[in-house]
C-alpha positions as protocol buffer text, in pm:
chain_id: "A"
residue {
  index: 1
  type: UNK
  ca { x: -348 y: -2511 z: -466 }
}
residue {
  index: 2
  type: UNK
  ca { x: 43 y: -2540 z: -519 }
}
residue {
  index: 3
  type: UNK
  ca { x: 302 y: -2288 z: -509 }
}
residue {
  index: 4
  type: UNK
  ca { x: 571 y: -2344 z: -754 }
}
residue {
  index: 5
  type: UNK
  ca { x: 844 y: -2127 z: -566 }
}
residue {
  index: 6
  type: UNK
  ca { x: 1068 y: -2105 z: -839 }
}
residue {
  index: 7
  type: UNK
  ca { x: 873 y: -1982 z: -1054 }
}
residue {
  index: 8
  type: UNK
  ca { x: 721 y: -1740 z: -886 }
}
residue {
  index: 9
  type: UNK
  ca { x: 1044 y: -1596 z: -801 }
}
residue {
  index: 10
  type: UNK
  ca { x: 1224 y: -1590 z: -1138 }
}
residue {
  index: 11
  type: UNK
  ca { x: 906 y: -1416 z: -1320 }
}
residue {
  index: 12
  type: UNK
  ca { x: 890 y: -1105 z: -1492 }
}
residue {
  index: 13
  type: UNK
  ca { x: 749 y: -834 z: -1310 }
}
residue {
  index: 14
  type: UNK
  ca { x: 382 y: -718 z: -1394 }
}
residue {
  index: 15
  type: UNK
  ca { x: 394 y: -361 z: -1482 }
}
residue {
  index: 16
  type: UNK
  ca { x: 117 y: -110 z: -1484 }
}
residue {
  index: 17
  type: UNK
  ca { x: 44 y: 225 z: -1521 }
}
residue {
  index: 18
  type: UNK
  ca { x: -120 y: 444 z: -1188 }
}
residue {
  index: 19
  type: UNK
  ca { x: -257 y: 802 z: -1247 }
}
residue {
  index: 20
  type: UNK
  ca { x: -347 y: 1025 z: -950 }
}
residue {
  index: 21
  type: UNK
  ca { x: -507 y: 1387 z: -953 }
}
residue {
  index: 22
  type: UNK
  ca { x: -543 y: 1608 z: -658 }
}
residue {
  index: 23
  type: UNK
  ca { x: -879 y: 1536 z: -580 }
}
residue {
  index: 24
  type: UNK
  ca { x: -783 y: 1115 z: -560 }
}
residue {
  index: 25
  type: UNK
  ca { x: -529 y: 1265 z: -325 }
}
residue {
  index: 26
  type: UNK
  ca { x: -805 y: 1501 z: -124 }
}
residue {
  index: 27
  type: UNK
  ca { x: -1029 y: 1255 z: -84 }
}
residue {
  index: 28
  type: UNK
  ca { x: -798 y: 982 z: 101 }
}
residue {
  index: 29
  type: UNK
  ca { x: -707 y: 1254 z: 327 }
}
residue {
  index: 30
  type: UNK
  ca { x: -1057 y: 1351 z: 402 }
}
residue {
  index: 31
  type: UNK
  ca { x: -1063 y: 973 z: 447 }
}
residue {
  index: 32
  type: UNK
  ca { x: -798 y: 976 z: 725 }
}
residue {
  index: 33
  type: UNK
  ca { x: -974 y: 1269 z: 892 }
}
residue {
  index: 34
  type: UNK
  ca { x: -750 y: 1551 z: 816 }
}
residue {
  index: 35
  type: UNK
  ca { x: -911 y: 1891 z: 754 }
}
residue {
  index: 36
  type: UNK
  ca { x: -1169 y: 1854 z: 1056 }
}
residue {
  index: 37
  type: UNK
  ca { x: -1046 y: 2211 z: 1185 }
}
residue {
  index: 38
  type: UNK
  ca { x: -1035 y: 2401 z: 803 }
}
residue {
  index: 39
  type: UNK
  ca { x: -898 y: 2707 z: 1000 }
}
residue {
  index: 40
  type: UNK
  ca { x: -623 y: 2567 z: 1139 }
}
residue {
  index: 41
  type: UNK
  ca { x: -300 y: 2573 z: 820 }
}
residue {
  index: 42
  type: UNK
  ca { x: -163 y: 2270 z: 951 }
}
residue {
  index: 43
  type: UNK
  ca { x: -451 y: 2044 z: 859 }
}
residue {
  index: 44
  type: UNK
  ca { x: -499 y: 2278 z: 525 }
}
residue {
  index: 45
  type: UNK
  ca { x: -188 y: 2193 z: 369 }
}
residue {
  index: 46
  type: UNK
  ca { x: -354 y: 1831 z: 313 }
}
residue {
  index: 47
  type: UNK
  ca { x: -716 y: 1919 z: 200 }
}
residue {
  index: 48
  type: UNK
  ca { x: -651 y: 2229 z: -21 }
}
residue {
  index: 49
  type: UNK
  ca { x: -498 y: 2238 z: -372 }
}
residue {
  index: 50
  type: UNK
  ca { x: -248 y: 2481 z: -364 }
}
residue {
  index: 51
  type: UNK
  ca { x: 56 y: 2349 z: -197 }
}
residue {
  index: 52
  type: UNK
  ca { x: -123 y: 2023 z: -128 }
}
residue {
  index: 53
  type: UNK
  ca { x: 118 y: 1789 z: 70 }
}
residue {
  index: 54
  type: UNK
  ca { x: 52 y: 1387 z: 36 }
}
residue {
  index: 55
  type: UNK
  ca { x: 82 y: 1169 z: 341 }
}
residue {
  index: 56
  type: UNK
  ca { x: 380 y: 851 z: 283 }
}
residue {
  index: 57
  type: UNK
  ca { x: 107 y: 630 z: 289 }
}
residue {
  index: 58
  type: UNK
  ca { x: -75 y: 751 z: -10 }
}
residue {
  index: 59
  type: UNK
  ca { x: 149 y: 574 z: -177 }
}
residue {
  index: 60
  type: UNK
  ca { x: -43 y: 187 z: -102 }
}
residue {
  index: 61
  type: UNK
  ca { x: -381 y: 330 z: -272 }
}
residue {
  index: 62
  type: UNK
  ca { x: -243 y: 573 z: -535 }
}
residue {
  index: 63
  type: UNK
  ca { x: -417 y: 501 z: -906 }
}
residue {
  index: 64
  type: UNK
  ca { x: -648 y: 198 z: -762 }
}
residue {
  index: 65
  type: UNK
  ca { x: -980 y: 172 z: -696 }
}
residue {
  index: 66
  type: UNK
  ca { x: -1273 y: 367 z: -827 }
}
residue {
  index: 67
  type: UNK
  ca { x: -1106 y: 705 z: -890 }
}
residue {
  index: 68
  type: UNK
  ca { x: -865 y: 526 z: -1115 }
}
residue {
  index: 69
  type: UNK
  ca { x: -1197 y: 400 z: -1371 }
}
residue {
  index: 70
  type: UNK
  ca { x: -1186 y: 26 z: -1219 }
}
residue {
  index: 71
  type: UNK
  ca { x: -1529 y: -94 z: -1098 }
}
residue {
  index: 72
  type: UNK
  ca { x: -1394 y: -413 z: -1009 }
}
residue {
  index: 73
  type: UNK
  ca { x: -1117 y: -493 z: -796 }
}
residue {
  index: 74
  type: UNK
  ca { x: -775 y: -611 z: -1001 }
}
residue {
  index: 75
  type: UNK
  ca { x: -734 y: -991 z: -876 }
}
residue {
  index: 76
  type: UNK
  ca { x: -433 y: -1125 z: -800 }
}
residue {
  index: 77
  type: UNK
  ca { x: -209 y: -1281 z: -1016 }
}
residue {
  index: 78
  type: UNK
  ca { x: 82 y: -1375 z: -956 }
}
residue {
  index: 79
  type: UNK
  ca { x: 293 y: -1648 z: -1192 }
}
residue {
  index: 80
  type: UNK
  ca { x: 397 y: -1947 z: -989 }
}
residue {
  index: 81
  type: UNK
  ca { x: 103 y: -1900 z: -707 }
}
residue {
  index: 82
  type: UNK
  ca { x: -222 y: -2046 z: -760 }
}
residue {
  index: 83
  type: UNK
  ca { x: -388 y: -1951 z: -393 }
}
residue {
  index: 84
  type: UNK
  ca { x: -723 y: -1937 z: -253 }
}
residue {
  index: 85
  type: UNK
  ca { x: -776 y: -1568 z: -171 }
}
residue {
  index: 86
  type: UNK
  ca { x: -1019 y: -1691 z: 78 }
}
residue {
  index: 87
  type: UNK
  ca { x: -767 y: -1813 z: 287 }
}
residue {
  index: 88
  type: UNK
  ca { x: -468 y: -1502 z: 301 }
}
residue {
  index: 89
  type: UNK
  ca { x: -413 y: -1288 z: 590 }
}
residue {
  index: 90
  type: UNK
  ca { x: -211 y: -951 z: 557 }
}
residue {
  index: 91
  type: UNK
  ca { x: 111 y: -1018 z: 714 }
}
residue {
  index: 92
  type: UNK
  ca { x: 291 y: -722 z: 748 }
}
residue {
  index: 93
  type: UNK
  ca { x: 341 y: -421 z: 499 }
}
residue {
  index: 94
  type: UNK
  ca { x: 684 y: -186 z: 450 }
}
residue {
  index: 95
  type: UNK
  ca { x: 736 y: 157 z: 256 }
}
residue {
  index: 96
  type: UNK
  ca { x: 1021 y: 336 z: 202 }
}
residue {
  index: 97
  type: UNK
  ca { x: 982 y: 671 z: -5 }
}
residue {
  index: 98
  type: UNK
  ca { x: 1232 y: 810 z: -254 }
}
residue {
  index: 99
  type: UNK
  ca { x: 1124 y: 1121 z: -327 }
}
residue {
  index: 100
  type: UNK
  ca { x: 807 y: 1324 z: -204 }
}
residue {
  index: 101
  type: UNK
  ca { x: 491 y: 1232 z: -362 }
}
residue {
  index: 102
  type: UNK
  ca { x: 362 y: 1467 z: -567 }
}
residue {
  index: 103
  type: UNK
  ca { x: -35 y: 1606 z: -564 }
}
residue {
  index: 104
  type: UNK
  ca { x: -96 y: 1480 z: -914 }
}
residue {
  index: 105
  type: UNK
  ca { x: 112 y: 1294 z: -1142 }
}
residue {
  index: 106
  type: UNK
  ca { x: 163 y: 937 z: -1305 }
}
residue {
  index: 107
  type: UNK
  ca { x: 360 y: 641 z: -1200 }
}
residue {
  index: 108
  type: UNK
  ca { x: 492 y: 293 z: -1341 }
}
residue {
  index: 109
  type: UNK
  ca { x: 446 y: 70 z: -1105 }
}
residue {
  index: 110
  type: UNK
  ca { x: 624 y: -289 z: -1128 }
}
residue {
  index: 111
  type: UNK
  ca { x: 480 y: -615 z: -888 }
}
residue {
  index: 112
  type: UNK
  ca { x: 693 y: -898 z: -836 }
}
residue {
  index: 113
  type: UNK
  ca { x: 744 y: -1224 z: -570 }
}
residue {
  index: 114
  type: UNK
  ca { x: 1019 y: -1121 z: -393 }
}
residue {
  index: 115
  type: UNK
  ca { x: 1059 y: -1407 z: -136 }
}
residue {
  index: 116
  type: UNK
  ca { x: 839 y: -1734 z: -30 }
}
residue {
  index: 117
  type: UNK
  ca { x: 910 y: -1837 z: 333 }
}
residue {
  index: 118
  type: UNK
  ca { x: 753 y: -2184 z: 450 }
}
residue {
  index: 119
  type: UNK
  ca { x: 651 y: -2186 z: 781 }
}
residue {
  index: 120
  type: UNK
  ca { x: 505 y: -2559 z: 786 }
}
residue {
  index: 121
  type: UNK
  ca { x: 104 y: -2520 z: 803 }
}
residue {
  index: 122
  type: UNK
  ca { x: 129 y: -2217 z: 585 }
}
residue {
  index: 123
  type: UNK
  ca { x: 345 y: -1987 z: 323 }
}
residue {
  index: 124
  type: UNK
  ca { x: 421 y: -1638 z: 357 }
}
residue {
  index: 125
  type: UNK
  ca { x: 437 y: -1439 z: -8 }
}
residue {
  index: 126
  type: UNK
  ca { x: 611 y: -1132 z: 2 }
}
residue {
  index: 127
  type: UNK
  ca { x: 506 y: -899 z: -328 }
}
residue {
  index: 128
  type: UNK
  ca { x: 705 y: -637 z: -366 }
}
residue {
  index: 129
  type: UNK
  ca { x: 633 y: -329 z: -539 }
}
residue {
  index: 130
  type: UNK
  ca { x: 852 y: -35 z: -705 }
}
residue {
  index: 131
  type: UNK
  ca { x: 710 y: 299 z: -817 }
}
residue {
  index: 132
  type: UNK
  ca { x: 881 y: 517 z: -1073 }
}
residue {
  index: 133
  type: UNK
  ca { x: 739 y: 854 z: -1183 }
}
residue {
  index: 134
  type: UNK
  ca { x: 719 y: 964 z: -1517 }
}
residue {
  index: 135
  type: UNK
  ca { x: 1093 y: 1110 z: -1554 }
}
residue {
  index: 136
  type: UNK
  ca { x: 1224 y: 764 z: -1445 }
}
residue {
  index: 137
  type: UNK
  ca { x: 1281 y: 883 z: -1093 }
}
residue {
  index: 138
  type: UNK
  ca { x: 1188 y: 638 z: -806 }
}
residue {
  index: 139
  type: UNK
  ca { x: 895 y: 704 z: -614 }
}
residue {
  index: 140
  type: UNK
  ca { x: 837 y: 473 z: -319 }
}
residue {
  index: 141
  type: UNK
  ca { x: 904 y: 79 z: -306 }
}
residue {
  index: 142
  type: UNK
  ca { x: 688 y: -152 z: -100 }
}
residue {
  index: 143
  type: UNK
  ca { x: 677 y: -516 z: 18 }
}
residue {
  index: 144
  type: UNK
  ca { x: 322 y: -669 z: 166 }
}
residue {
  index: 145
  type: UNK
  ca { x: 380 y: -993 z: 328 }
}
residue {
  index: 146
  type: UNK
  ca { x: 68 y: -1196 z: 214 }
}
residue {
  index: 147
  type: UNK
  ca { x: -21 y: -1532 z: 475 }
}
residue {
  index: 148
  type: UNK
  ca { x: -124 y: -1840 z: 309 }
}
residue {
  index: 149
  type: UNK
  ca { x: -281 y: -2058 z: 540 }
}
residue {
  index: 150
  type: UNK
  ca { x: -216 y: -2413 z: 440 }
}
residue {
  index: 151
  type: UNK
  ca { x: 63 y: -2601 z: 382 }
}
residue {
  index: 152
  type: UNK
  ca { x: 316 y: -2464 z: 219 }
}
residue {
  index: 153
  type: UNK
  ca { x: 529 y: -2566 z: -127 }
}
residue {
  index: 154
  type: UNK
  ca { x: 814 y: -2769 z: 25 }
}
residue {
  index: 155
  type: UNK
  ca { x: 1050 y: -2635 z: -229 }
}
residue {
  index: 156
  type: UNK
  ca { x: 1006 y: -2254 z: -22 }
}
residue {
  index: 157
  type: UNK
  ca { x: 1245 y: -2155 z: 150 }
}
residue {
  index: 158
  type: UNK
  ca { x: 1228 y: -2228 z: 552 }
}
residue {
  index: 159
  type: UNK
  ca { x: 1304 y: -1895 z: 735 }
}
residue {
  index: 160
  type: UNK
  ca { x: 1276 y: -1742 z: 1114 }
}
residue {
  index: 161
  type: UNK
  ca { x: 1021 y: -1410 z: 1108 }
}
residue {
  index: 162
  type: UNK
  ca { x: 1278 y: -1120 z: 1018 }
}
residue {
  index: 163
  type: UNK
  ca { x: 1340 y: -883 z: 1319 }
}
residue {
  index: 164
  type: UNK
  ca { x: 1285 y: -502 z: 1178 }
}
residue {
  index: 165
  type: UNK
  ca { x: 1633 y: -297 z: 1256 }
}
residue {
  index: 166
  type: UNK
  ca { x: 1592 y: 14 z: 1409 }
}
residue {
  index: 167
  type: UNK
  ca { x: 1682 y: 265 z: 1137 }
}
residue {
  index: 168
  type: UNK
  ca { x: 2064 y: 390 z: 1216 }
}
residue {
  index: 169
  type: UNK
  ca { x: 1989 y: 754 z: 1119 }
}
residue {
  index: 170
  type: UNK
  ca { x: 1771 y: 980 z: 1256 }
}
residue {
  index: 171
  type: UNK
  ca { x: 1434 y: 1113 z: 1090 }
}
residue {
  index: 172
  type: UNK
  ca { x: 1474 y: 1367 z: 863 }
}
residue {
  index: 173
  type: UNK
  ca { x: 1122 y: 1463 z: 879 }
}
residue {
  index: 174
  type: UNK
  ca { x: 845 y: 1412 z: 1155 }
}
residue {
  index: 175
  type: UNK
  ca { x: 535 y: 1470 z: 1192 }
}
residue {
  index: 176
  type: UNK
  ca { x: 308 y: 1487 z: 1542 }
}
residue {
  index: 177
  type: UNK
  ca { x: -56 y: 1568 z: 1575 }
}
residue {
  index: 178
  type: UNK
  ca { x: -223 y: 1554 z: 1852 }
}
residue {
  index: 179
  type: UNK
  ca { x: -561 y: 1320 z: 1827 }
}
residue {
  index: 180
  type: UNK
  ca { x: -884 y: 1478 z: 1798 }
}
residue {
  index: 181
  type: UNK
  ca { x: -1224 y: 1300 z: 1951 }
}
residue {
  index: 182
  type: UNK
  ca { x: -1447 y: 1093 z: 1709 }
}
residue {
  index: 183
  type: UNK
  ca { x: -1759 y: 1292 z: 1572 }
}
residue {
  index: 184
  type: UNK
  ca { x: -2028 y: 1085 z: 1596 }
}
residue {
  index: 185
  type: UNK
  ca { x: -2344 y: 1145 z: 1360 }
}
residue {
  index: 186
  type: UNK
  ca { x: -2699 y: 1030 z: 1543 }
}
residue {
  index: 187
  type: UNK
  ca { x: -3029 y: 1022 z: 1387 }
}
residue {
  index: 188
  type: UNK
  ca { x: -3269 y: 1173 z: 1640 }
}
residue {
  index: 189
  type: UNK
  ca { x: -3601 y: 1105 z: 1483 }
}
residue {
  index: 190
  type: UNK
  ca { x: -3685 y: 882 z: 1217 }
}
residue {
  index: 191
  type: UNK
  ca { x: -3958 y: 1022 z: 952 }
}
residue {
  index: 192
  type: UNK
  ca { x: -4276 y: 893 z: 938 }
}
């Protein structure tokens, strides 16, 4: 199953629509565990509607899955890559916000190949993804490194693993939460 580099990289972008209500945004959180003490407003602030705040990371499940009306899983397809998806690893995955997420809203979200990297018994794909909100405004832009495991096209390009810099400015927002202990449901008699 070939990868034709160049064409993968000179393709259009495949652009689609995500939508997103409060309650797609509710459930991931409950999902991640937050809300396990409801008194407490810290954890509130992600669980209940009114001035709902949306973890970064919303942003790799927003408008997929289930809660956006698909019953199947999209597959992937991707001009200028014809891979088994049997044999793909998840590399590595960045995201860099623009703007705050909001609680409900809709997004264009455009998928392209940014970069191929051959790394002799296999191929790394990196897919890149760019979110824009319904004004136009970026959202979020992220790039999932995708392992191939087989030999690679020998037209990609042959590249070292990319060190991650250390950002040079500071955080301008953190966030630190102490972990709580796993709650662990047993069945202590089985009916008859």
């Amino acid at each position: 199953m070939p990868i034709d580099v160049n064409a993968a990289l000179s393709a259009e972008p495949t652009v689609r629509e995500a939508v997103w209500t409060e309650r797609d945004v509710i459930l991931y959180h409950l999902g991640l565990g937050a809300g396990a003490d409801s008194l407490d407003p810290a954890e509130l602030r992600w669980v209940y509607e009114k001035n709902l705040q949306v973890t970064p990371t919303f942003a790799m499940v927003a408008g997929q899955g289930i809660s956006a009306g698909a019953a199947t899983p999209a597959a992937m397809n991707l001009p200028g890559i014809d891979i088994d998806l049997r044999k793909i690893l998840h590399g590595g995955q960045s995201l860099t916000l623009h703007a705050p997420i909001p609680g409900s809203g809709t997004a264009t979200i455009s998928s392209r190949v940014s970069d191929v990297w051959d790394k002799g018994k296999a191929a790394v794909i990196v897919l890149e993804q760019s979110a824009h909100g319904a004004d136009g405004s970026p959202l979020w832009t992220s790039a999932m490194q995708i392992w191939h495991v087989v030999k690679a096209a020998s037209a990609a390009s042959r590249a070292r693993s990319r060190r991650v810099r250390r950002p040079s400015a500071r955080p301008t927002t953190s966030s630190c939460r102490r972990p709580r202990p796993r709650r662990h449901w047993y069945i202590d008699s089985v009916p008859t």
